[in-house]
Structures are given as structure tokens and as C-alpha cells.
C-alpha positions as CSV (number, residue, x, y, z in Angstrom):
1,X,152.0,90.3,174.9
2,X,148.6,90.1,176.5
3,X,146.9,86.6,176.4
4,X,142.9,86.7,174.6
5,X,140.2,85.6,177.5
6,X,138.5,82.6,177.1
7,X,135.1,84.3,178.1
8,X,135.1,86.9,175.6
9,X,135.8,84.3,172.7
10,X,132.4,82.3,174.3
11,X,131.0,85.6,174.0
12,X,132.3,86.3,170.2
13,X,131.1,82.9,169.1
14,X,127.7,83.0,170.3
15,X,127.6,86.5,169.1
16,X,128.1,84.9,165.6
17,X,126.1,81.7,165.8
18,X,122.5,83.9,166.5
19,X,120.5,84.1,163.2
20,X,120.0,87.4,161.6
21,X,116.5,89.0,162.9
22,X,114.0,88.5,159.8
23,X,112.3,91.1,158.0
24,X,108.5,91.5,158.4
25,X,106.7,91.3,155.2
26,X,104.8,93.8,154.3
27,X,100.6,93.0,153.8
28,X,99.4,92.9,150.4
29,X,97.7,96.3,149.5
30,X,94.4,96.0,148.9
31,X,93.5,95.0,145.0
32,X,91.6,98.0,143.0
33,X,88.3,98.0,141.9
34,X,87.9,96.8,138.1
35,X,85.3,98.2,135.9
36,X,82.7,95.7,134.9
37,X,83.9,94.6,131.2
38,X,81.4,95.3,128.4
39,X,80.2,92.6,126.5
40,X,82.0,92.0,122.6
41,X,79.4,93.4,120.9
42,X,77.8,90.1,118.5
43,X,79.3,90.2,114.9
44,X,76.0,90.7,112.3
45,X,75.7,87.8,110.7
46,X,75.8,88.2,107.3
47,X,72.3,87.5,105.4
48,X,72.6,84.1,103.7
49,X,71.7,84.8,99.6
50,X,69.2,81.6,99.1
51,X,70.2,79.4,96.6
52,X,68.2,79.1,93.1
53,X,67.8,76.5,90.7
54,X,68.9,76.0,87.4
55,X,67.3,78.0,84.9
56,X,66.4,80.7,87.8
57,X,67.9,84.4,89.0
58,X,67.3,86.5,91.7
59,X,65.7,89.8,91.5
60,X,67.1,92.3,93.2
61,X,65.7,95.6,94.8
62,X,67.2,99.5,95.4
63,X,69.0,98.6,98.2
64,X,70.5,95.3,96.5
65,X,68.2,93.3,99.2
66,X,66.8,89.7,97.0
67,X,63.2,90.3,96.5
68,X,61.7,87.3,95.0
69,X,63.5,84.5,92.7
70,X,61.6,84.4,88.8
71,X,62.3,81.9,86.3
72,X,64.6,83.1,82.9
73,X,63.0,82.9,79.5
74,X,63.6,80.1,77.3
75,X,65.8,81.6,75.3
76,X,68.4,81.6,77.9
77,X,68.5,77.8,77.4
78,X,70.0,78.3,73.8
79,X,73.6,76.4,72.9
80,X,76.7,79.0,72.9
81,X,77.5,79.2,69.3
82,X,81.2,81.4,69.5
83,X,81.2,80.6,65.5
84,X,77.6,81.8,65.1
85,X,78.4,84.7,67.7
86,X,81.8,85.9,65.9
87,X,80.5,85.5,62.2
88,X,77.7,87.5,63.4
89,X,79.3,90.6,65.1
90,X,82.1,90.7,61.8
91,X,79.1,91.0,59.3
92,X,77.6,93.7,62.0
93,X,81.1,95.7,61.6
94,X,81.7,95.0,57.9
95,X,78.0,96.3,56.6
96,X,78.8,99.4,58.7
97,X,82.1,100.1,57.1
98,X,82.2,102.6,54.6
99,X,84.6,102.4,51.2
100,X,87.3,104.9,50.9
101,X,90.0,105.1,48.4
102,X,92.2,107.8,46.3
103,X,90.0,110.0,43.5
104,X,90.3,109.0,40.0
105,X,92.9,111.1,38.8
106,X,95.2,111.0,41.8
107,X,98.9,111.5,40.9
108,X,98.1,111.2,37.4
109,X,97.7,114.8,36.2
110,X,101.0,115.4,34.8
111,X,102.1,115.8,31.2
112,X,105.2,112.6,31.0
113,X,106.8,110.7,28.9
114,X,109.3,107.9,28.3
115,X,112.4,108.5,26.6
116,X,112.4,104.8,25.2
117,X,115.0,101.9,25.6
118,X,119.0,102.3,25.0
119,X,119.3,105.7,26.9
120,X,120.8,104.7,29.5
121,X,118.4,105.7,31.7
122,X,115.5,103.6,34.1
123,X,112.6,103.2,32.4
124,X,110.6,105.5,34.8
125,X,108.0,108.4,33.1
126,X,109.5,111.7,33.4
127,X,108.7,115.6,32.6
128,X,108.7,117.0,29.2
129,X,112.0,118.6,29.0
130,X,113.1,117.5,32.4
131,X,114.4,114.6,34.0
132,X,112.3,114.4,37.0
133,X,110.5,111.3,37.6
134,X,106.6,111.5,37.7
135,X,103.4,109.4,38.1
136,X,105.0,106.6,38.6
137,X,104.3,104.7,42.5
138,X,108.3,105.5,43.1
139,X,108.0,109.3,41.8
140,X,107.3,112.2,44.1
141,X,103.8,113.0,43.7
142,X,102.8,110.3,41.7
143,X,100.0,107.4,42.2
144,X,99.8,104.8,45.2
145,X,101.1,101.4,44.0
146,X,98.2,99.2,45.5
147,X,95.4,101.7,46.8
148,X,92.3,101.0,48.3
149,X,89.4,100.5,46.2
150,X,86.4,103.1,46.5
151,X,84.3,100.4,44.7
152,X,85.2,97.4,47.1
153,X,82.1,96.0,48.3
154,X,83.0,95.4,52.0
155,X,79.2,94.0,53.2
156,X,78.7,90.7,54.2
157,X,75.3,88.5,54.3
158,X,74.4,86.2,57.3
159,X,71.0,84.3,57.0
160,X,68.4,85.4,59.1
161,X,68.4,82.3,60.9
162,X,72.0,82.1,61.8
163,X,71.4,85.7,63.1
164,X,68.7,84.8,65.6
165,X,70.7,81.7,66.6
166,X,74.0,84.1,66.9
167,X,71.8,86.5,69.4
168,X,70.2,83.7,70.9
169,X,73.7,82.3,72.3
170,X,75.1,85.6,73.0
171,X,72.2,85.6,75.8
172,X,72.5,82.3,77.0
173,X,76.4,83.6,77.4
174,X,75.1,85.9,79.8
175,X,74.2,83.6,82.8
176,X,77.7,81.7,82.4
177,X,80.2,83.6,85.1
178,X,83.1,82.5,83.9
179,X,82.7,84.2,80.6
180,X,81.1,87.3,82.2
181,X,84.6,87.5,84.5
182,X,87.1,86.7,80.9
183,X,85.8,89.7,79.9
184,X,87.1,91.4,83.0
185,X,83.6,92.8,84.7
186,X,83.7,92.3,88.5
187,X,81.1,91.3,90.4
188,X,80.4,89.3,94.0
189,X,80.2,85.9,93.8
190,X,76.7,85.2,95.3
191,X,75.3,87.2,92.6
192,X,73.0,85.5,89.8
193,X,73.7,86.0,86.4
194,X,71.9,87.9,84.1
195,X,71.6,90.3,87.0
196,X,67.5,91.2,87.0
197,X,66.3,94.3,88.8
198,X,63.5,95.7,89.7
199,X,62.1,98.7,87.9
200,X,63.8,102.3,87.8
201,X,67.3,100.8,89.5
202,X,70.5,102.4,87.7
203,X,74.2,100.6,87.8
204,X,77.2,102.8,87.5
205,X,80.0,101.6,85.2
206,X,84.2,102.1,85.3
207,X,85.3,104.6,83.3
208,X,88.2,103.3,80.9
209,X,88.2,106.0,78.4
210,X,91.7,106.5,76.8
211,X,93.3,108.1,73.9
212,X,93.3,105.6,70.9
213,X,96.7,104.9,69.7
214,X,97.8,105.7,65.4
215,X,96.7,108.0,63.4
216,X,92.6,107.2,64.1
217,X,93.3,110.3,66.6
218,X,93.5,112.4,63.8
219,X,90.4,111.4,62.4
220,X,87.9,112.1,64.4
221,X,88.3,109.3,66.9
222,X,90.6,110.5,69.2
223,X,89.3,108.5,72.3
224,X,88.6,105.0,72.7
225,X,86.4,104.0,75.2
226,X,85.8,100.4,76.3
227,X,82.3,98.7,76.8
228,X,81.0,98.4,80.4
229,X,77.4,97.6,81.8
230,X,74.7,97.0,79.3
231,X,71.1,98.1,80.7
232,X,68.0,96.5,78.9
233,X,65.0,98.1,79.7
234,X,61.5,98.3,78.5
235,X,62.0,102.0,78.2
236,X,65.1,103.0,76.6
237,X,64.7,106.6,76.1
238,X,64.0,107.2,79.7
239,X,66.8,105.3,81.6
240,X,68.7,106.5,78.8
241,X,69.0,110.3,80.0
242,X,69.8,108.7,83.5
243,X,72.8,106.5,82.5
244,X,74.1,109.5,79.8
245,X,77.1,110.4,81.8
246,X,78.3,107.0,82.3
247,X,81.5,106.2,80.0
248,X,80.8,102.4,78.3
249,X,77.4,102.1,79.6
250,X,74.5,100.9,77.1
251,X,70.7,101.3,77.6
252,X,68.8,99.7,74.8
253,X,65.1,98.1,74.7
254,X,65.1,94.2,74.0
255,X,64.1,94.7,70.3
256,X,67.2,96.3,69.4
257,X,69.2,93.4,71.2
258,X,71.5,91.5,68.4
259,X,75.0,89.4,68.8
260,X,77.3,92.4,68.8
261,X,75.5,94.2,71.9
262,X,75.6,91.2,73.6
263,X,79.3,90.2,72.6
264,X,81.2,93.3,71.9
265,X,84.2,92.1,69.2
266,X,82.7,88.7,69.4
267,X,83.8,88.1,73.0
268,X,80.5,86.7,74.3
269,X,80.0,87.5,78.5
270,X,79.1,90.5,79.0
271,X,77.9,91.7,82.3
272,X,74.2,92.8,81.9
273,X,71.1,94.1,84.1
274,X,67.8,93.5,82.6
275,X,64.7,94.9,84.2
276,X,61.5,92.8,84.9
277,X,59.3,94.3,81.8
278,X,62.1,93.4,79.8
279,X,62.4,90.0,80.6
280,X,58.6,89.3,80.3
281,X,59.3,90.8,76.6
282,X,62.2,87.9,75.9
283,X,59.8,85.0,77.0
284,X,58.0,85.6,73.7
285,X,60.7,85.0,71.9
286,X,61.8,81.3,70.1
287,X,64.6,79.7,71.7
């Protein structure tokens, strides 16, 4: 068995006690160029609408820029009558409403009679020589138990005072927003109400035309289509072949302005654009 020499354990343990060389670390490369970072471009600030007074619109141009600011007419001032409005716009409907009922002799041309009490039988008129029912409301091809009346008078009278009052609040109705929006027009919010244009603009209106639901679609009123913009202009029959194609949109002049243009089915708000000759024609008017 051979003994271990002293020397080479010195040697092994000295061996063992030197550090481990350390590795060299490496030099940073060089950082790339950067491209110069353009600028955010600056947001456009958004032109501030200036802010009107009471009793005053804006008036806008083509491109829906705010020209100038004018004052309304008087008769925008007037109370909101909804009673005035609605008893207004029925009579409208009512004097346009034309009688209708069955002819004279409707299910009464047949030759009946009644066979008298204690035959067992109901007491309905019959045939001669039959016993089929006739004439009667419960007989085949007899009369209408409660027909309409062709002689029904259907008009209604409203004072010719109440009437101006009644179209007189249906305009004052138009500068209110909140009743302009129940009626489900949109519109921005920093618009002025009665919208007032210049000249020769044109609006364009949504088209809600829909098949009307019942018989009325056999009667020659198949569709049903909803009001939209109203236009007032000093020259209807112009701006009138302009706006043609537009479903629900109305171009009248101001004298043929009354409650139910205003307040379709006596819902007073609805969205309209006036030009400026036809609101210099409304500041003649009486409030």
C-alpha cells in the first residue's frame, strides 16, 4: 500500500484554493441612431358657438358656419296653450273629414214577412214562402245594426281668436328643445331653436315611410309616412320643387302657417328652419 506525499497534497490544496480566472465583459455596442420624433400634430380646437340671449337665435350659413345672431319676432314670446293647440288641430282634422255611411236602401230590398206570434218560431222577417231570415241586422244580407250616418255633421267651430292664440303657441313651442327632442327630431346641442337660415339653404329629412297597418291599406292609403322637417320660406313654390323628394318634409310660406303645421296631432315641438324673409314676415304679426 503506497503512502500519499505530503508535497503533492500542498500542491492539490493550493490548486483548489486559487479563484476561478473572471470573464471579461464584453463593451457595450454602440447605441443606434434614433429618428428625430415628429411633433403630435395640435388637436383643432373646436370653434366655440357664442352664446345668445333670450329672445335671440343664430343664423346660420351653407356651410353651417354662425353668421350673425338676429332677434325673434314677438310672437315667439306667446304662452304655450297645449289646450288651445290640441282643440285647434282636432277642429283642423274634423272640418276635413268627410261623411260616409250605407245608401238608403241597403239590405232592405227584399220582399219579407213575419209569420206572427205562437209559431214557434223567432220573431225574425223571413222570405215569402221560405224560412230564411232576411233584412233583419242578424240575417245574411240584411241592414247594419248601428251604421254610420251619411248626414252626421262631423265640423267643428273654433273662434277666430282662440285660432290665432292656438298658432301663436304652437310657434313659441318651437324654440323650447325639450319639446322639439319629445317629438323625436335630433339635433346638436349648441344649436338655437327655431333654426334660422340664410336664404336658398335646404335640410334633408329621415325617411320613415311605412306601410299603414288595417284595412286603410285598401283604401287608398297604403303608406303612412311620418312628419319630419318643416321649411318656411318666403317662396314656397320654389324651395318646394327642391325639397319634393324628401319623405315628411313640408315647405310652406308663413301665411299658410296654422296649429296643425306647427304641432302635427297636437304634439307641439316640431323641429323647424325658417329663412330670414320669412321671419321679417312674422314680426308683423300680433303676439
Amino acid at each position: 500500500m503506497s503512502v500519499p506525499d505530503p508535497e503533492d497534497k500542498k500542491t492539490a490544496g493550493s490548486a483548489e484554493a486559487e479563484p476561478a480566472p473572471k470573464r471579461r465583459r464584453r463593451a457595450p455596442k454602440p447605441a443606434k441612431a434614433t429618428k428625430p420624433q415628429k411633433a403630435a400634430p395640435e388637436k383643432e380646437k373646436k370653434r366655440e358657438t357664442p352664446r345668445v340671449k333670450a329672445g335671440q337665435v343664430h343664423v346660420y350659413s351653407l356651410n353651417g358656419d354662425v353668421t350673425k345672431t338676429i332677434d325673434l319676432p314677438t310672437v315667439f314670446r306667446s304662452d304655450i296653450r297645449l289646450d288651445l293647440i290640441r282643440r285647434a288641430v282636432t277642429a283642423f282634422q274634423a272640418n276635413r273629414r268627410q261623411a260616409y255611411g250605407p245608401g238608403i236602401g241597403a239590405g232592405m230590398r227584399h220582399s219579407v214577412r213575419w209569420s206572427g206570434k205562437g209559431h214557434g218560431v223567432s220573431r225574425v222577417p223571413r222570405l215569402r214562402g221560405t224560412m230564411t231570415g232576411a233584412q233583419a241586422p242578424g240575417t245574411v244580407g240584411g241592414r247594419r245594426a248601428h251604421p254610420p250616418r251619411p248626414d252626421r255633421v262631423w265640423a267643428k267651430k273654433v273662434n277666430e281668436h282662440e285660432r290665432r292664440l292656438a298658432r301663436n303657441a304652437a310657434l313659441a313651442a318651437l324654440k323650447d328643445p325639450r319639446m322639439v327632442a319629445s317629438r323625436g327630431h335630433r339635433f346638436p346641442e349648441d344649436i338655437t331653436l327655431p333654426v334660422v337660415i340664410e336664404d336658398g339653404i335646404v335640410e334633408r329629412a329621415k325617411d320613415g315611410r311605412h306601410i299603414r297597418a288595417g284595412r286603410g291599406k285598401m283604401r287608398g292609403r297604403r303608406y303612412r309616412q311620418p312628419r319630419s322637417v318643416l321649411v318656411v320660406v318666403k317662396e314656397a313654390r320654389t324651395v318646394r320643387r327642391l325639397l319634393g323628394n324628401l319623405p315628411g318634409v313640408e315647405v310652406i310660406s308663413p301665411a299658410a302657417l296654422n296649429a296643425e303645421v306647427l304641432a302635427p296631432g297636437g304634439d307641439p315641438g316640431r323641429l323647424t328652419v325658417f329663412s330670414e324673409g320669412a321671419l321679417e314676415v312674422l314680426r308683423s304679426w300680433p303676439p
